[in-house]
SEPASE-944027 format. One record per residue (C-alpha): residue in three letters; chain; z, y, x. Coordinates in Angstrom, 2 decimals. Each point is the difference from the previous one (the first is absolute). Example, Ala and Ser with C-alpha at 12.3 -4.5 7.8 and 13.67 -1.06 7.14 Angstrom:
SEPASE-944027
<code:ALA | unit:A | pz:7.80 | py:-4.50 | px:12.30>
<code:SER | unit:A | pz:-0.66 | py:3.44 | px:1.37>
END
This chain:
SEPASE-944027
<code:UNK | unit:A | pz:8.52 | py:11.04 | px:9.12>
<code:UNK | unit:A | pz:2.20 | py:-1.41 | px:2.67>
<code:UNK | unit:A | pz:2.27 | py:-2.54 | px:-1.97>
<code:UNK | unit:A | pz:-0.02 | py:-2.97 | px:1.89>
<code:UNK | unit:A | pz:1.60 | py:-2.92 | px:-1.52>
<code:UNK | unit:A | pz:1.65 | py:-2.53 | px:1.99>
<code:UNK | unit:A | pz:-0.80 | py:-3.49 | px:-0.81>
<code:UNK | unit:A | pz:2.29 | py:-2.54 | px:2.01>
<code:UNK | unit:A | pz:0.65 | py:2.42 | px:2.77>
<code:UNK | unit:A | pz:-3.53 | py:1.17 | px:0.26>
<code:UNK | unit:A | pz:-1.02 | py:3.56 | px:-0.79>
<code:UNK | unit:A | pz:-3.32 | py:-0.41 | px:-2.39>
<code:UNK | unit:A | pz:-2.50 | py:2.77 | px:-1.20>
<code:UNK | unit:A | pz:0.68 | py:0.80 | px:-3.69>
<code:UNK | unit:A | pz:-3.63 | py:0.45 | px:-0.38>
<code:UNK | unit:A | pz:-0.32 | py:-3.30 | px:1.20>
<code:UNK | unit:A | pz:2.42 | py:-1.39 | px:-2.93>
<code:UNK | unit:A | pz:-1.75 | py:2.19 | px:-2.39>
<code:UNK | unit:A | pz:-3.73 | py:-1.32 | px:0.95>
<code:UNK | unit:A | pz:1.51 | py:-3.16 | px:-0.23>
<code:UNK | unit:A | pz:1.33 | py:-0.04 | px:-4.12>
<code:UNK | unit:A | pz:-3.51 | py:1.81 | px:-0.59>
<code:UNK | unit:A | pz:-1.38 | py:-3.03 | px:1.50>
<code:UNK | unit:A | pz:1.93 | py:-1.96 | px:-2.39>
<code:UNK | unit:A | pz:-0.58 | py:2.27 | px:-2.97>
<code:UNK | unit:A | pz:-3.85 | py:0.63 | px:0.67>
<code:UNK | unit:A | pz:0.01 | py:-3.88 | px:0.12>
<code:UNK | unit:A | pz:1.31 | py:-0.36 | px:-3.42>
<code:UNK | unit:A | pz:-2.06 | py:3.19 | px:-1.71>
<code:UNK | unit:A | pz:-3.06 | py:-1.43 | px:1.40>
<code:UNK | unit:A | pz:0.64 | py:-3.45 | px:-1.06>
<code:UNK | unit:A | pz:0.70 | py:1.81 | px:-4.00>
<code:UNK | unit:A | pz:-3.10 | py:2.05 | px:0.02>
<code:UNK | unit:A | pz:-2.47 | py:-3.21 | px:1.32>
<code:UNK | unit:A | pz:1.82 | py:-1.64 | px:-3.13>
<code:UNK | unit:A | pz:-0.94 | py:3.18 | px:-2.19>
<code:UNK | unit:A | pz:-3.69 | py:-0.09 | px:1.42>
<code:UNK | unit:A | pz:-0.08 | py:3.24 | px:1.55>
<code:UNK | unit:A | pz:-1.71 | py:-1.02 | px:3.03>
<code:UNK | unit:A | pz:-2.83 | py:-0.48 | px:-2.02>
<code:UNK | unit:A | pz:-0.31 | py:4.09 | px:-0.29>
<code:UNK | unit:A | pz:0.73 | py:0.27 | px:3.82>
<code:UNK | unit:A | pz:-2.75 | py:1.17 | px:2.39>
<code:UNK | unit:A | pz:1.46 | py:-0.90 | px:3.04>
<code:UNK | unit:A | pz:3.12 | py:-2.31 | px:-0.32>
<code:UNK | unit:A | pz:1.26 | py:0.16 | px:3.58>
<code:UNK | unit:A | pz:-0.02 | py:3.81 | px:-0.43>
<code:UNK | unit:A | pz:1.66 | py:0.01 | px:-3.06>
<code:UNK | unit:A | pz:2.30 | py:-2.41 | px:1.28>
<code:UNK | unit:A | pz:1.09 | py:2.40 | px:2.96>
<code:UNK | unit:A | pz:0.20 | py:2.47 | px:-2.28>
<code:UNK | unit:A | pz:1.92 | py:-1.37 | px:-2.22>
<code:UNK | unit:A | pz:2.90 | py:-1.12 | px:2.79>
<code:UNK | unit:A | pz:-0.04 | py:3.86 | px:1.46>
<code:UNK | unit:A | pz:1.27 | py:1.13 | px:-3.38>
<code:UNK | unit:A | pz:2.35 | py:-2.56 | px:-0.52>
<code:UNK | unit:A | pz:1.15 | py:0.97 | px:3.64>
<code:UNK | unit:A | pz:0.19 | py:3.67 | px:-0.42>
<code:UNK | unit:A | pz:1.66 | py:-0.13 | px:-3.37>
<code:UNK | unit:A | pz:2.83 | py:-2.53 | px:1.25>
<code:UNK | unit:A | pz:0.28 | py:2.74 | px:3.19>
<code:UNK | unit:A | pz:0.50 | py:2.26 | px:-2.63>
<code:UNK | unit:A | pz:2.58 | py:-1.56 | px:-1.67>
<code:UNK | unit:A | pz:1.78 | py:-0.88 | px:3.23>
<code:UNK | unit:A | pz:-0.11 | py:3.69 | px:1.09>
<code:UNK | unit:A | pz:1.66 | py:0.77 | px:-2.76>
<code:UNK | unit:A | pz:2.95 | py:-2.57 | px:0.52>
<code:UNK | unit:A | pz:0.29 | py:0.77 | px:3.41>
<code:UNK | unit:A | pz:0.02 | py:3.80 | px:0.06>
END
């Protein structure tokens, strides 16, 4: 993965875009599922939490791969 994007004039890591909306989206999923109560079947939340925003990370890599390729 080598796509830089250029922002303005500056060259920017895609992955760094990417972790970015996951941040966003992990924000948003996490916020749902506290509503839901399914923290309350969670061992270790901070865990889960990572967990939780490497998936959302690797499946919007996926779908970028896919659009870039």
């Amino acid at each position: 993965m080598n796509a830089d994007i250029d922002i303005f004039g500056v060259y920017v890591p895609s992955l760094m875009i990417l972790a970015l909306v996951a941040i966003i989206a992990n924000l948003l999923i996490r916020s749902a599922l506290a509503r839901a109560g399914v923290y309350r079947l969670v061992w270790h939340r901070s865990l889960f939490d990572l967990a939780l925003f490497v998936i959302v990370l690797s499946g919007l890599f996926s779908i970028f791969q896919r659009f870039v390729s």
